[in-house]
C-alpha positions as CSV (number, residue, x, y, z in Angstrom):
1,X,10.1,3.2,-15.7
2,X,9.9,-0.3,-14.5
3,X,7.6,-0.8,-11.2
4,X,6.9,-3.0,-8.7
5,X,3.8,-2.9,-6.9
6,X,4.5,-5.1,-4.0
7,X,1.8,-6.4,-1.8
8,X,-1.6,-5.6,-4.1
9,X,-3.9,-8.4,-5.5
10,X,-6.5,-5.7,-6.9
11,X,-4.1,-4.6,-9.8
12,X,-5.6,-1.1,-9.0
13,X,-2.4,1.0,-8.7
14,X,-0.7,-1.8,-11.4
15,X,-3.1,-0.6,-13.8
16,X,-3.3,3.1,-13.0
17,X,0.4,3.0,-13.8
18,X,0.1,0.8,-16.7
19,X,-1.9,3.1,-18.1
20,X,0.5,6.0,-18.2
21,X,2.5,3.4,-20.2
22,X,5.0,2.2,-17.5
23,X,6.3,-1.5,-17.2
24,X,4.6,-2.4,-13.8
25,X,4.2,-5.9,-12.1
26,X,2.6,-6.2,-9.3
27,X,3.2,-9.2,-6.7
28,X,0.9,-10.4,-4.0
29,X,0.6,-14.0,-2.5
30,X,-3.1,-14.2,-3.7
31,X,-3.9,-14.1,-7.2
32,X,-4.8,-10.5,-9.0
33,X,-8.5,-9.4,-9.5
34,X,-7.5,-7.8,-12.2
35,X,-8.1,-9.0,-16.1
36,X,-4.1,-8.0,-16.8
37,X,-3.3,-11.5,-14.7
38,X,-0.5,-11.9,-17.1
39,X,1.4,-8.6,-14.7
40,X,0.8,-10.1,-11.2
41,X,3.9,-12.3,-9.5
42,X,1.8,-14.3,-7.6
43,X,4.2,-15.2,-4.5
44,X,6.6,-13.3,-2.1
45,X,8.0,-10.1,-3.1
46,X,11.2,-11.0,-2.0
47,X,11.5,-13.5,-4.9
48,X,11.6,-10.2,-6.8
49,X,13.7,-8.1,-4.8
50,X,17.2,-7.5,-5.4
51,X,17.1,-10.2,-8.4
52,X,15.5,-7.9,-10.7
53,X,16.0,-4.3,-11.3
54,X,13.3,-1.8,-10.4
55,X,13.4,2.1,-10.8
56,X,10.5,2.4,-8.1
57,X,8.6,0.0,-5.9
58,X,4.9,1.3,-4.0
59,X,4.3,-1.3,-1.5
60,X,1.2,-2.0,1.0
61,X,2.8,-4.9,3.6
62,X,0.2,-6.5,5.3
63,X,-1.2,-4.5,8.5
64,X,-2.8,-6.8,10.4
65,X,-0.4,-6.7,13.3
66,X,0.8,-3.1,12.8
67,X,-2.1,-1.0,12.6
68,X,-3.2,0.3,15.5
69,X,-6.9,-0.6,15.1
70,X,-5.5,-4.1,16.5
71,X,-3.5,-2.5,19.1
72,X,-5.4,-4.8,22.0
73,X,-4.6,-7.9,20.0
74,X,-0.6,-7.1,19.8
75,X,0.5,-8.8,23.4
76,X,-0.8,-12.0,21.8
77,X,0.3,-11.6,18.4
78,X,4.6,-10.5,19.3
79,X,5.9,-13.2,17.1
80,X,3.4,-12.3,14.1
81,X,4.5,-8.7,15.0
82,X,8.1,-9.1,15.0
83,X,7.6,-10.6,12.0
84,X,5.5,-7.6,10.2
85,X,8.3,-5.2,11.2
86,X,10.8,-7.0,10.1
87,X,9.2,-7.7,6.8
88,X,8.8,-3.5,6.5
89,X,11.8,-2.9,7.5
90,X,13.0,-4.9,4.5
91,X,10.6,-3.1,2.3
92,X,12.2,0.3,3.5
93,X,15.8,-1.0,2.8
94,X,15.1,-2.5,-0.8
95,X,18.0,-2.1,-3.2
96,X,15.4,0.5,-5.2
97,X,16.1,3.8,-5.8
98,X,12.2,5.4,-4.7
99,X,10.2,3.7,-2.5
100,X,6.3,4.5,-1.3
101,X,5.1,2.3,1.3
102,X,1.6,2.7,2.8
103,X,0.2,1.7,5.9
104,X,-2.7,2.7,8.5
105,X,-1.7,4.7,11.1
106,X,0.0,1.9,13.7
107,X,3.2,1.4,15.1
108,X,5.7,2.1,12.6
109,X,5.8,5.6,13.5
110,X,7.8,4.3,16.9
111,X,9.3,1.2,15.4
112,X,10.8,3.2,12.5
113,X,10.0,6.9,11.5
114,X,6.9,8.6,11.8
115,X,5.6,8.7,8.2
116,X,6.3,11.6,5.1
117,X,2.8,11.9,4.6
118,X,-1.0,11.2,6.1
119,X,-3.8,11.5,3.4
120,X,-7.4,10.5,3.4
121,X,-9.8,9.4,0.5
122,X,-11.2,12.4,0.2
123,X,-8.3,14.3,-0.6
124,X,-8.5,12.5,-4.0
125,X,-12.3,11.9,-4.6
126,X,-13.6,9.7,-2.6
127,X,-16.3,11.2,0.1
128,X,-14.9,8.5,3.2
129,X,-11.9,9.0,5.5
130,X,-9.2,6.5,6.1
131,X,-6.3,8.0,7.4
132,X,-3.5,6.4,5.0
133,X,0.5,6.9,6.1
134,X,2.8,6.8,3.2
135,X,6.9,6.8,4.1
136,X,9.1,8.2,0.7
137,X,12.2,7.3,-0.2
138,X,13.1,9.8,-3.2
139,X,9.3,10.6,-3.9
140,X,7.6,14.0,-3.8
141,X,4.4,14.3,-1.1
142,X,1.2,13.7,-3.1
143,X,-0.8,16.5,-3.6
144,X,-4.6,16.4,-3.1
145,X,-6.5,16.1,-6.6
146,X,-10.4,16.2,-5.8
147,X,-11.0,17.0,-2.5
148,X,-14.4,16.2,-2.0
149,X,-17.0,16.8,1.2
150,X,-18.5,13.5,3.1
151,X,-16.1,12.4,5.8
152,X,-18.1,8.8,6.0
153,X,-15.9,6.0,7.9
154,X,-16.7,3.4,5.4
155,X,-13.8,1.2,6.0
156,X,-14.1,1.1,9.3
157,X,-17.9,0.2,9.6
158,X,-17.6,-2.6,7.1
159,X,-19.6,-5.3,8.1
160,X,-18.0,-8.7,9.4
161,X,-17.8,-11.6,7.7
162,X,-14.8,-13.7,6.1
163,X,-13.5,-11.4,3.6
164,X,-13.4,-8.1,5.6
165,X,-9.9,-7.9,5.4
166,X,-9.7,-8.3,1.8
167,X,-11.8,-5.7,1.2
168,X,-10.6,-2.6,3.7
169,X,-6.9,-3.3,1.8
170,X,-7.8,-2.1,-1.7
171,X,-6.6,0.9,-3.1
172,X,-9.1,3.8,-3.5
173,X,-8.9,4.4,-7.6
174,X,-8.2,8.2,-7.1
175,X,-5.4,7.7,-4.9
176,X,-4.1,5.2,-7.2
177,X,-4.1,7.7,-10.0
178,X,-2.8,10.3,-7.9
179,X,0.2,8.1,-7.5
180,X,0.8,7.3,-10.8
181,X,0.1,11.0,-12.1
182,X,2.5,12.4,-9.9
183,X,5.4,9.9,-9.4
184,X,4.9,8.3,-12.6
């Protein structure tokens, strides 16, 4: 199956896919962390879409001005938030024929559909919580794989400093194999 992973720099759910022997690029405007650099667009996804063919796409659009952790920030932000709808939206109507995207719990749910699907780390290993929605477009619910005790908000008690952002987008590693398990 040939996949894009739109949106990812880690190369985390690339990889996990990879793996299971797929053809998988993933595209994000900053370059991938990951040694298998050779399999990362760097640019805009929509560069991608519609000009090559894809059989499934699993996409994590930026939720800065979505989410509702930044809910007291959005009557400054309408322009950037126009914008970040508009840029799902165009996600959810990609000329693919299944489509994951994943997002924290925000405003989507009004602005479009509430999600298929709310799942935490520690449904698939991971002892943190960090409620994750996912919207499917021809894609089966994931199932839990390791659920595992420890609810600690780890995510959302990171630290300040420049990168913070960077670091509460990445892909937990068991949810990444979920994915690719189950809708590879």
């Amino acid at each position: 199956m040939k996949i894009l992973i739109a949106c990812e720099f880690s190369g985390i759910v690339r990889d996990a896919f990879m793996k299971r022997g797929h053809d998988v690029l993933s595209c994000d405007l900053l370059p991938t962390e990951s040694e298998m650099g050779k399999y990362h667009y760097q640019g805009d996804c929509r560069d991608l879409i519609g000009k090559e063919h894809f059989d499934m796409m699993i996409a994590f659009p930026p939720c800065t001005h979505l989410a509702v952790s930044g809910a007291r920030w959005f009557k400054y932000k309408a322009k950037e938030q126009k914008e970040a709808i508009a840029f799902f939206m165009y996600l959810v109507n990609a000329p693919i024929e299944k489509i994951a995207l994943e997002n924290p719990i925000g405003i989507m749910s009004t602005k479009y559909r509430k999600p298929d699907q709310i799942i935490q780390p520690w449904m698939f290993g991971h002892g943190e919580t960090k409620a994750t929605c996912l919207w499917l477009k021809n894609l089966p619910i994931l199932k839990p794989t390791h659920i595992v005790s420890g609810r600690y908000p780890r995510v959302h008690l990171e630290p300040p400093c420049a990168d913070r952002w960077k670091k509460r987008s990445i892909t937990y590693q068991g949810f990444a194999n979920a994915m690719a398990n189950q809708w590879g």
